[in-house]
N, C-alpha and C positions, 0 to 999 in steps of 0.2 A: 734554577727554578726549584721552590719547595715542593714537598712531596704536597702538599695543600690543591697550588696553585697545578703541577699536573695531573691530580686526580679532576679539578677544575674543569682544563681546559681537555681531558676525554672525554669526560661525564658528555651524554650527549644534550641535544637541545628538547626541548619539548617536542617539536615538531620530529625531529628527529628520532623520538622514543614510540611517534603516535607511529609514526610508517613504519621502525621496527617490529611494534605489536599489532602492525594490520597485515604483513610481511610476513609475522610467524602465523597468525591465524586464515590467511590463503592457503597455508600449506598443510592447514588439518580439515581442508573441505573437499570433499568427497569425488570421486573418479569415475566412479560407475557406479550406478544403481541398481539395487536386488530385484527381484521379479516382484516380491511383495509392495516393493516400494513402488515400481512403476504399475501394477495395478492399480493402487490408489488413488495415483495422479491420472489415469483414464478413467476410473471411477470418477472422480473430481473434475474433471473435464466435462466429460459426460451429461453429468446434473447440473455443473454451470452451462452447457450448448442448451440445456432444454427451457434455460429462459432467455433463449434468444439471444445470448452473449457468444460472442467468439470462443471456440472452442481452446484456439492458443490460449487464451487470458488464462481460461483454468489450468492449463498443462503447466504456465509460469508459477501461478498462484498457487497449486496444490502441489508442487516441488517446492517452493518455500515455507511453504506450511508444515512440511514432514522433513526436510533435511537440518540436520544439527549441526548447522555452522551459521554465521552471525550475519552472513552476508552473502553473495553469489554474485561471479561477475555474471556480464551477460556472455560471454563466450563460455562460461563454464555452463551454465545454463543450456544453452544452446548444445555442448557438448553431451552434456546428462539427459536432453531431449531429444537428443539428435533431431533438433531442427536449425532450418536456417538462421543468419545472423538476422536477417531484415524482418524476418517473422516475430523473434524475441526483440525486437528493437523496438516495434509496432504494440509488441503485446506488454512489455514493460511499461510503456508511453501511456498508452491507455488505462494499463491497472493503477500510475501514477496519479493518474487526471482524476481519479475517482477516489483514491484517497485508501486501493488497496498497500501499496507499494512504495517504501523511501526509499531513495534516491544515499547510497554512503560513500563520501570522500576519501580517498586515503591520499594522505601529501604525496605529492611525485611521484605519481602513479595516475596515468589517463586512461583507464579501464574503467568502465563503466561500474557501479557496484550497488544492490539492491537486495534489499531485507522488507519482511513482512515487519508488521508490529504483531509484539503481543495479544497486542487487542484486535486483528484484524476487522472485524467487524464495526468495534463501536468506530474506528478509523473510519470506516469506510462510510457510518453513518454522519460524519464527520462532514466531510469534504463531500458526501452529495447536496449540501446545501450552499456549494460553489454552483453544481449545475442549477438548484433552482433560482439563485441568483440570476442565474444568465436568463435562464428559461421567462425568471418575470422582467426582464429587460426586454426583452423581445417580444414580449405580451404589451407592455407598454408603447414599443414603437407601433404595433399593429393597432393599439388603441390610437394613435395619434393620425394615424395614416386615413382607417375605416371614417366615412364623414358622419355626424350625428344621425343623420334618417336612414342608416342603414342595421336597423333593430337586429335582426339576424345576425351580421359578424359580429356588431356591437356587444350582444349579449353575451352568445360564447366567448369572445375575448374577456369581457367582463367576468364569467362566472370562471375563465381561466387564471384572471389575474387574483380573486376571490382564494378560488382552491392553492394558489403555489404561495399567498401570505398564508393561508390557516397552513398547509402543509410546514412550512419554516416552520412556525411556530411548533410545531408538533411535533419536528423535526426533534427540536432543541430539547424538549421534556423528553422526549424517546431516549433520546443520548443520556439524559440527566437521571434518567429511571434506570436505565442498563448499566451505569456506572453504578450507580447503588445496588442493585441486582448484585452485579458482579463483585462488588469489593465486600457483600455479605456473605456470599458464594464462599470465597476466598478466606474471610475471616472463620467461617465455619469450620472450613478445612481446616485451617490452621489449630483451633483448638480440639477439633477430632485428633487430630497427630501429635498434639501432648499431650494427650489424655489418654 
């Protein structure tokens, strides 16, 4: 064999390189957390329970938001939390559906894996016009169901189906404007820091 052909046949595969470098970077996330760091995530909890959201979702969300690793399984998670598995299984699921939370792969490896985005937010403005999706789906069935001389349901469902089109739409300029917001934010910074 030439020295070509077995530098070749080491060299590893793609897939192989990706599980290497998601391998090395489990190994630089974090073990326990400082008392500053878990005050913030009950701060953060906190003010996410007080609009009626599950208090786990923030304890999930506001440990991804402050921890400096790329990704978090859900049992490290659940370790950094000291909570249960089923609790962060529930509250990952949920931050997912809403468009706080991805979902990350590492080949050959079945451990669950989960990172905020950058943009949490405009993500999140994202993927809640999955729920009004559904929500004018179901405004629809109820329009189909309620019989015409029933003015009462009729209207409310009508002025419901009304608000969740204008809200989409509004939706989508909100996202369109906070992206520009943000990427002038951004560009600002950037020429403050060579300047």
């Amino acid at each position: 064999m030439t020295d070509d052909a077995a530098a070749t046949a080491s060299a590893p595969s793609p897939a192989e390189g990706e599980a290497a470098a998601a391998l090395e970077q489990r190994d630089l996330m974090p073990t326990e957390l400082d008392e500053a760091t878990r005050a913030f995530i009950e701060d953060f909890a906190y003010a996410w329970g007080t609009a009626g959201n599950p208090r786990m979702d923030g304890r999930v969300l506001g440990l991804l938001l402050v921890v400096d690793a790329p990704y978090l399984s859900s049992a490290r998670i659940a370790d950094l939390l000291r909570a249960s598995a089923g609790a962060v299984s529930m509250s990952t699921r949920s931050l997912m559906n809403v468009g706080f939370l991805k979902p990350v792969s590492i080949p050959g490896d079945r451990s669950h894996y989960f990172r905020a985005e950058d943009d949490v937010w405009g993500g999140f403005l994202a993927g809640e016009r999955e729920y009004l999706r559904r929500i004018e789906t179901a405004i629809a069935y109820g329009l189909d169901i309620v019989p015409e001389g029933a003015t009462g349901p009729r209207t409310r469902l009508e002025n419901a189906e009304r608000y969740m089109s204008w809200l989409a739409g509004y939706h989508a300029k909100m996202l369109a404007d906070w992206q520009r917001f943000r990427d002038e934010v951004d560009a600002e910074a950037s020429e403050e820091g060579r300047g």
